[in-house]
N, CA, C and O of each residue as an XYZ file, in Angstrom:
352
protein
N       3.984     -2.414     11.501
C       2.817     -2.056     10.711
C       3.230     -1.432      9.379
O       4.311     -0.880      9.176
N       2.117     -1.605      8.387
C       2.872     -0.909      6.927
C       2.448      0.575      6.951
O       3.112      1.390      6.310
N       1.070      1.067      7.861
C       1.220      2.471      8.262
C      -0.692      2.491      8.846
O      -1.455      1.573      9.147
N      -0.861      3.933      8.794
C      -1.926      4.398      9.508
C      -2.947      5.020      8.942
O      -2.628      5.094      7.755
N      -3.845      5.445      9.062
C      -4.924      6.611      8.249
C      -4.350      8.437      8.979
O      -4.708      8.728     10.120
N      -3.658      9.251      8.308
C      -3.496     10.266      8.894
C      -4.108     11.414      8.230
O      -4.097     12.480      8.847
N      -4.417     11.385      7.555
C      -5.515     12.495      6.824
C      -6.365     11.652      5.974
O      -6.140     10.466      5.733
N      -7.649     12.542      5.407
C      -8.607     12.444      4.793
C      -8.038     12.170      3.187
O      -7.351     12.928      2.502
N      -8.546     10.884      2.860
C      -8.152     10.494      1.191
C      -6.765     10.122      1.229
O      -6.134     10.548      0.261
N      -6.218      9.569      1.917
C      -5.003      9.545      2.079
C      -4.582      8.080      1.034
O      -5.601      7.550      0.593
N      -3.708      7.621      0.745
C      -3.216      6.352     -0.176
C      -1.863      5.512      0.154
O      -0.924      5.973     -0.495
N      -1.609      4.762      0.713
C      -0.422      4.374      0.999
C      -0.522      2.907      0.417
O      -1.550      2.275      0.660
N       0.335      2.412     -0.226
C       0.268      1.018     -1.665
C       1.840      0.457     -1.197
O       2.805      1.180     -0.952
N       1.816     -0.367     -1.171
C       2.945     -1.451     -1.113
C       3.200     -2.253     -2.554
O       2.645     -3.351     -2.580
N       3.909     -1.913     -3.702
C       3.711     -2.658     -4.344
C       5.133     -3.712     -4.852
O       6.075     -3.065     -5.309
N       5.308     -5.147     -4.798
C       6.168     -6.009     -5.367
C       7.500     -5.825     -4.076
O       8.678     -6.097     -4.310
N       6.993     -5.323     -2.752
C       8.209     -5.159     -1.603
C       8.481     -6.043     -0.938
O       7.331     -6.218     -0.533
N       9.098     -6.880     -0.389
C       9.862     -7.589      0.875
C       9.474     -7.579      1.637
O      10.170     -6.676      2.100
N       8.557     -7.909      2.735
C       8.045     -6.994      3.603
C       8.550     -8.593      4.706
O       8.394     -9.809      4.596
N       9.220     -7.620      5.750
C       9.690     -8.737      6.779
C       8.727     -8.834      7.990
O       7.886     -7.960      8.201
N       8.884     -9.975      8.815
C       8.208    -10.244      9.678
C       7.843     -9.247     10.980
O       7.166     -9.688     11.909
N       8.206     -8.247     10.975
C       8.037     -7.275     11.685
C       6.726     -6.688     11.540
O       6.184     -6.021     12.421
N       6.062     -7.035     10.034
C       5.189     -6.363     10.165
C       3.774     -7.548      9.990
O       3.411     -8.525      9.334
N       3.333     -6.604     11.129
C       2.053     -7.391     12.078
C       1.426     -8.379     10.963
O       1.997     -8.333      9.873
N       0.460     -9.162     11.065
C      -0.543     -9.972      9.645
C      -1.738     -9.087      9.847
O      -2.592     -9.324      8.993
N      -2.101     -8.095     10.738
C      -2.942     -7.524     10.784
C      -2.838     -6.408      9.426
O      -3.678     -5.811      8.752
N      -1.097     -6.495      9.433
C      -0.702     -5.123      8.472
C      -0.721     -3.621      8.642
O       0.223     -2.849      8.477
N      -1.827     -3.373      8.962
C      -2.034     -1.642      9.256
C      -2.511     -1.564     10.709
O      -3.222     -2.439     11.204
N      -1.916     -0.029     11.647
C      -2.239     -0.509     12.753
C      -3.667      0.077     12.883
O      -4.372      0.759     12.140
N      -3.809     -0.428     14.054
C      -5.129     -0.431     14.768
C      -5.487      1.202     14.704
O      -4.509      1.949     14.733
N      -7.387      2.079     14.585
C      -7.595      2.757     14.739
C      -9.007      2.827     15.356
O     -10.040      2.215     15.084
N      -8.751      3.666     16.173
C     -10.478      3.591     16.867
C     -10.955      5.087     16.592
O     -10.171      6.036     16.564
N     -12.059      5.170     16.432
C     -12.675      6.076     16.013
C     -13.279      5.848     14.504
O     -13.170      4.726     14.010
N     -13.946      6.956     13.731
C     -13.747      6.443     12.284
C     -13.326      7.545     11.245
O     -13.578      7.595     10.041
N     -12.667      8.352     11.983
C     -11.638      9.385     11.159
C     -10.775      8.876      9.950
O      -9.834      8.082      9.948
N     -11.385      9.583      8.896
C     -10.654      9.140      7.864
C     -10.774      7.794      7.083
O     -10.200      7.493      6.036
N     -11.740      6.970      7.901
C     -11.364      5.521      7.122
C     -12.128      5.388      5.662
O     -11.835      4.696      4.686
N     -13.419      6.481      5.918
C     -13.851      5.890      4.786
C     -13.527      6.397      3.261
O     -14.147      6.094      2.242
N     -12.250      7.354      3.402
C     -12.112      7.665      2.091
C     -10.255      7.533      1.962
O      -9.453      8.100      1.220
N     -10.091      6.527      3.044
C      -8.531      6.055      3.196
C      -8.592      5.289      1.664
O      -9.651      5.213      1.042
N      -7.265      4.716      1.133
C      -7.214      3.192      0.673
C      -5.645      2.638      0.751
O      -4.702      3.401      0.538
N      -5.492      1.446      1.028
C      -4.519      1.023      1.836
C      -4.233     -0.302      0.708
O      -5.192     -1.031      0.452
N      -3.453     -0.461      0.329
C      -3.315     -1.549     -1.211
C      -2.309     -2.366     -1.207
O      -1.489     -1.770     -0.509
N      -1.847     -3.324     -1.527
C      -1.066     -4.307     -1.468
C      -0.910     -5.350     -3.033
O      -1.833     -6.135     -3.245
N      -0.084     -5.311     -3.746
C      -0.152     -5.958     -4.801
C       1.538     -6.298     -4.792
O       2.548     -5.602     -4.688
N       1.238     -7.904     -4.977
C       2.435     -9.193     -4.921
C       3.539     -8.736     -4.289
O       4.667     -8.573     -4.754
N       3.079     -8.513     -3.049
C       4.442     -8.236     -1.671
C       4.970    -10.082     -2.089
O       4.252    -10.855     -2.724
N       6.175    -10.380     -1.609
C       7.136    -10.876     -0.654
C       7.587    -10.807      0.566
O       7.825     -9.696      1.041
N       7.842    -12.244      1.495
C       8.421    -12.067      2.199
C       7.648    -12.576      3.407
O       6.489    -12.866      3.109
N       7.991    -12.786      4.810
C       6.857    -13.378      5.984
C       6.329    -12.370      6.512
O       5.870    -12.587      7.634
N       6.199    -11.158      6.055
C       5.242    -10.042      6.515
C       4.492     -9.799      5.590
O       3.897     -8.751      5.845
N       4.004    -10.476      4.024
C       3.268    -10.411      3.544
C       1.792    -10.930      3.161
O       0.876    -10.623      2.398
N       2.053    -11.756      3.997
C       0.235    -12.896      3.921
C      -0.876    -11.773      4.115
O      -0.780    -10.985      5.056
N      -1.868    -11.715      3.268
C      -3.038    -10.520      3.859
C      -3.697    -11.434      4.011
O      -4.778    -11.298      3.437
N      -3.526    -12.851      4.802
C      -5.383    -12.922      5.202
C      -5.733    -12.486      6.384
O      -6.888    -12.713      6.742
N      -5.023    -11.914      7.086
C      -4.920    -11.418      8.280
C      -5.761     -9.913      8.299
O      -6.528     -9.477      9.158
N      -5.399     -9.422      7.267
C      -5.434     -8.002      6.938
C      -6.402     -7.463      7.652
O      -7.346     -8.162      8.020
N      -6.311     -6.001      7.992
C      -7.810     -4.885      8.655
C      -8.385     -5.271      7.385
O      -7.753     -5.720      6.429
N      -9.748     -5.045      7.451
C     -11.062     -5.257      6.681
C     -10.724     -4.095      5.443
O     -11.329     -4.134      4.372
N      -9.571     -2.964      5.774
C      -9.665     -1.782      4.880
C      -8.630     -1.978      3.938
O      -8.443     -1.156      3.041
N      -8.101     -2.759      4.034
C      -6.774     -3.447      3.016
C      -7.122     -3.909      1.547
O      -8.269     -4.337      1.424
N      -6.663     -3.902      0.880
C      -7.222     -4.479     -0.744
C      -5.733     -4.742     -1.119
O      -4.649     -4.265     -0.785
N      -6.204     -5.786     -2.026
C      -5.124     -5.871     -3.212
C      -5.703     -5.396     -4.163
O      -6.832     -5.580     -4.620
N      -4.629     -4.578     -4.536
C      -4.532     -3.762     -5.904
C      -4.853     -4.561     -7.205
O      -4.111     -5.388     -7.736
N      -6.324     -4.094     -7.703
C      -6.157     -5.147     -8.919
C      -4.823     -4.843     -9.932
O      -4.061     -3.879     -9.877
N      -4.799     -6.144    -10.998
C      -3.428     -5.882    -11.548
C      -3.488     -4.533    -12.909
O      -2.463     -4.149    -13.471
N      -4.883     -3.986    -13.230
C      -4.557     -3.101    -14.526
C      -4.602     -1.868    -13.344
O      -4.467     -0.748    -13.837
N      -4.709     -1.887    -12.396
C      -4.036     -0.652    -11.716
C      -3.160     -0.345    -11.372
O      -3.023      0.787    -10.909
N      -2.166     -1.230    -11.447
C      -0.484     -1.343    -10.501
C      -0.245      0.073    -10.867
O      -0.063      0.980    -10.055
N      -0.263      0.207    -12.397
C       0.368      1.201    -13.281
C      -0.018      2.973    -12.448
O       0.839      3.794    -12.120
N      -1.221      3.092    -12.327
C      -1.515      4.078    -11.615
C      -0.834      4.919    -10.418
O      -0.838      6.112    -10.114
N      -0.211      3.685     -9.844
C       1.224      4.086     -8.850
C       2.917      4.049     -8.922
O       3.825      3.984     -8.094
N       2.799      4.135    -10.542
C       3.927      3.918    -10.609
C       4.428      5.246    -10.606
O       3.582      6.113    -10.388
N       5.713      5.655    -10.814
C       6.559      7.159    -10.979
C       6.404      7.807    -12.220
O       6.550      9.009    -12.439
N       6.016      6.689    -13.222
C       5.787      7.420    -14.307
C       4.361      7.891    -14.506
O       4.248      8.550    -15.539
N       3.398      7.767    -13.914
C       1.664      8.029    -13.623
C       1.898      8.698    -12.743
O       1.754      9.866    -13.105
N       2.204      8.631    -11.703
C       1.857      9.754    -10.382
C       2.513     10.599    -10.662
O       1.834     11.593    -10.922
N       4.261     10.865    -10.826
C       4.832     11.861    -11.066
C       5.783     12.361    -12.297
O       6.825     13.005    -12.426
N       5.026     11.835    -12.956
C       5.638     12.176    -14.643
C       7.109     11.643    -14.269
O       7.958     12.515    -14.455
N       7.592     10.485    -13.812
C       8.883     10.008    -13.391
C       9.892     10.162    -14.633
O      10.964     10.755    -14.752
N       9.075      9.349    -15.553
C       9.759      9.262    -17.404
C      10.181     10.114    -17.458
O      11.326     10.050    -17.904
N       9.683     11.509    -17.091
C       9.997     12.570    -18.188
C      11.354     13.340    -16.957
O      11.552     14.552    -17.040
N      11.843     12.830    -16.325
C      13.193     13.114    -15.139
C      13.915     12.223    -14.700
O      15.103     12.392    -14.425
N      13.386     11.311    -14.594
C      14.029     10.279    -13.522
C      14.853      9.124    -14.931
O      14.179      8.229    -15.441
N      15.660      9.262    -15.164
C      16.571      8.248    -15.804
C      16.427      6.670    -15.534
O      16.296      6.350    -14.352
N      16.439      5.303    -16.824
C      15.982      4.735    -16.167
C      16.889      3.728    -16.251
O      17.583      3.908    -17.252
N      17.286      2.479    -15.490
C      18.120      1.694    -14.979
C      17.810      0.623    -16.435
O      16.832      0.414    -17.153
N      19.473      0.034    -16.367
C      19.183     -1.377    -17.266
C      20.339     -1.829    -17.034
O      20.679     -2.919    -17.493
């Protein structure tokens, strides 16, 4: 599975990863009850790999539109630019 709902507002994004066959086509695992789901979001934008097909997906899955990728990157979430050195 790529993960779960464990707190309220929670965000977990897969973005441009490998994702191997291990993980289910369902993608996220199963939850009963409705703790947390409705202010979860669970995102997926241009995985790779045979664990990536979402047509399978829980109903709570989205792909990330593309002018949002940016929003999760290191340099938006955690001011990455301004520490993190960058590769070339």
């Amino acid at each position: 599975y790529l993960g779960r709902p464990w707190k309220e507002y929670s965000r977990t994004v897969f973005i441009e990863c490998n994702l191997e066959a291990l993980i289910t086509p369902q993608g996220w695992m199963p939850w009963s009850g409705d703790f947390a789901l409705k202010t979860l979001y669970y995102g997926e934008f241009k995985n790779t790999g045979s664990g990536s097909e979402r047509s399978s997906r829980v109903s709570r899955s989205s792909e990330v539109p593309a002018e949002h990728v940016d929003t999760y990157s290191v340099k938006s979430f955690i001011q990455g630019d301004e520490w993190i050195p960058t590769s070339s």
